[in-house]
C-alpha positions in Angstrom: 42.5 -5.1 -4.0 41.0 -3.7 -0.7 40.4 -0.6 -2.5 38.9 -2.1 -5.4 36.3 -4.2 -3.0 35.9 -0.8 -0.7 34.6 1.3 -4.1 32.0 -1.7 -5.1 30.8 -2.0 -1.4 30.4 2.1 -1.3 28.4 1.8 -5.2 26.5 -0.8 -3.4 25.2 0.8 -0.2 24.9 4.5 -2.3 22.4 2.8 -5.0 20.3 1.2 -2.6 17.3 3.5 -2.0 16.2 2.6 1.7 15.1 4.2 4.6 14.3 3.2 8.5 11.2 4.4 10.6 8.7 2.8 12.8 7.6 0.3 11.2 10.5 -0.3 8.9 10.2 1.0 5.5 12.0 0.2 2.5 11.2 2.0 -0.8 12.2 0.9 -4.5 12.4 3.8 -7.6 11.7 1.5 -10.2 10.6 4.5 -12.6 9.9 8.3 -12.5 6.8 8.7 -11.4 4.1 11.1 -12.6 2.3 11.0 -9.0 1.0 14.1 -8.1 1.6 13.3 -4.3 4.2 11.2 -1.8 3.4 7.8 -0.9 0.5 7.9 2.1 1.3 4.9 4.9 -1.2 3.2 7.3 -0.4 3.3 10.7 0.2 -0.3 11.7 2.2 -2.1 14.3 6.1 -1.2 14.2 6.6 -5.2 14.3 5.5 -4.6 10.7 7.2 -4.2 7.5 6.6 -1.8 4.6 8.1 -1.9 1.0 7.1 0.7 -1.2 7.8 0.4 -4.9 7.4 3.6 -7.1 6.2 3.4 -10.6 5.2 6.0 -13.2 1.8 6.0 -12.4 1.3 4.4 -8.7 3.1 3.5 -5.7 2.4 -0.2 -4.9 3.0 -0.4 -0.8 2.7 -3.9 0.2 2.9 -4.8 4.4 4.7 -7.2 5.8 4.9 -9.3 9.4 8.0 -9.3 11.4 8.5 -13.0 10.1 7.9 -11.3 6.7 4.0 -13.0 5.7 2.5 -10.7 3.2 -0.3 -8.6 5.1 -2.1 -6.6 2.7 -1.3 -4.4 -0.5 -2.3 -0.9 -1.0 -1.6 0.9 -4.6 -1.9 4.6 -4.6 -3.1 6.5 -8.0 -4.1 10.2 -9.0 -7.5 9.7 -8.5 -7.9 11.8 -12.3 -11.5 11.6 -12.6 -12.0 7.9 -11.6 -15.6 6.5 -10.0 -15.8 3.5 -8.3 -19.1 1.9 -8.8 -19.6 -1.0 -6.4 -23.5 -1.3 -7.4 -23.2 -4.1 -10.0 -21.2 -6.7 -7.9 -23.7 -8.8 -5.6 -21.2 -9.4 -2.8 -20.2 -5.8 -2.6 -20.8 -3.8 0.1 -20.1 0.4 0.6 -19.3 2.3 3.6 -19.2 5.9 4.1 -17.0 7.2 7.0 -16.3 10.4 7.7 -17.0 11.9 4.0 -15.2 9.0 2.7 -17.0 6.2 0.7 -15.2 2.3 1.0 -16.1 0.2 -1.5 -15.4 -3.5 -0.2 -15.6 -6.5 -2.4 -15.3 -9.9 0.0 -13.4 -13.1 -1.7 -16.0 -15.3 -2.1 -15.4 -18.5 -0.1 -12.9 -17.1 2.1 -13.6 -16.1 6.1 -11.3 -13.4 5.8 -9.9 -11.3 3.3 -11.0 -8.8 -0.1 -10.3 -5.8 -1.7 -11.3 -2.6 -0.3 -11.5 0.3 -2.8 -11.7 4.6 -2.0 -11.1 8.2 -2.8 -9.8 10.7 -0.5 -8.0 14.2 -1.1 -7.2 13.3 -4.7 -6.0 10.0 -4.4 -7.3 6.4 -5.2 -6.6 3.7 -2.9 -6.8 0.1 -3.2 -6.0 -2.3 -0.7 -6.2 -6.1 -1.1 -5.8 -8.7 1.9 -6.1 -12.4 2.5 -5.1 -12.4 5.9 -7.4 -9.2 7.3 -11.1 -9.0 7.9 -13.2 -6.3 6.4 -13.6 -4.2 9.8 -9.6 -4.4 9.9 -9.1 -3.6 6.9 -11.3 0.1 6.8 -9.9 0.5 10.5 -7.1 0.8 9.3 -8.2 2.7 5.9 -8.8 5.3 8.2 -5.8 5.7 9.4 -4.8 7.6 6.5 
């Protein structure tokens, strides 16, 4: 019996596919992916959290607090030809930063938070936030 529940625990910790760095990071293969590139992280505080989740054609990264409150989002694409084209939205507003155009679209309503959109070296961002202002949000854009 001790064998038996020694084998499952070893399946167990073997299929979990988890790693530990500053902050902590935990990454799910949900599919094989057709990225060209490995997942890119934000420097952020190493109180914070970060779960990655592969999928075929992005990784989703989403950031946690130590008392795990969702922070922000950030999906990573093959950029593959795509524009982003804040002109037509009346609350958008676009930055360019060291060669790198951010496209920010506030939540109407809301003090804080949006979606901030760019394109650098190949690869689409998009990073989404309730909790994070726009400055914090492309500071830490830039950290990239």
């Amino acid at each position: 019996m001790k064998k038996y529940i020694l084998l499952i625990l070893l399946v167990f910790a073997a299929s979990g596919n988890t790693c530990s760095a500053s902050p902590q990071v935990t990454e799910k293969i949900l599919h094989e992916t057709q990225v060209k590139f490995k997942p890119i992280y934000l420097e952020v505080p190493k109180t914070w959290k970060v779960v990655t989740k592969t999928y075929k054609t992005q990784y989703i990264i989403s950031y946690f607090s130590s008392d795990d409150d969702f922070i922000l989002g950030l999906v990573e694409q093959n950029s593959d030809n795509k524009k982003i084209d804040s002109s037509k939205s009346p609350t958008a507003s676009t930055y360019t930063l060291n060669s790198i155009t951010y496209h920010y679209y506030p939540y109407v309503g809301e003090a804080k938070g949006g979606a901030l959109y760019w394109i650098d070296d190949g690869v689409y961002f998009d990073m989404d936030s309730h909790k994070l202002t726009k400055d914090e949000m492309i500071n830490l854009a830039q950290t990239i």
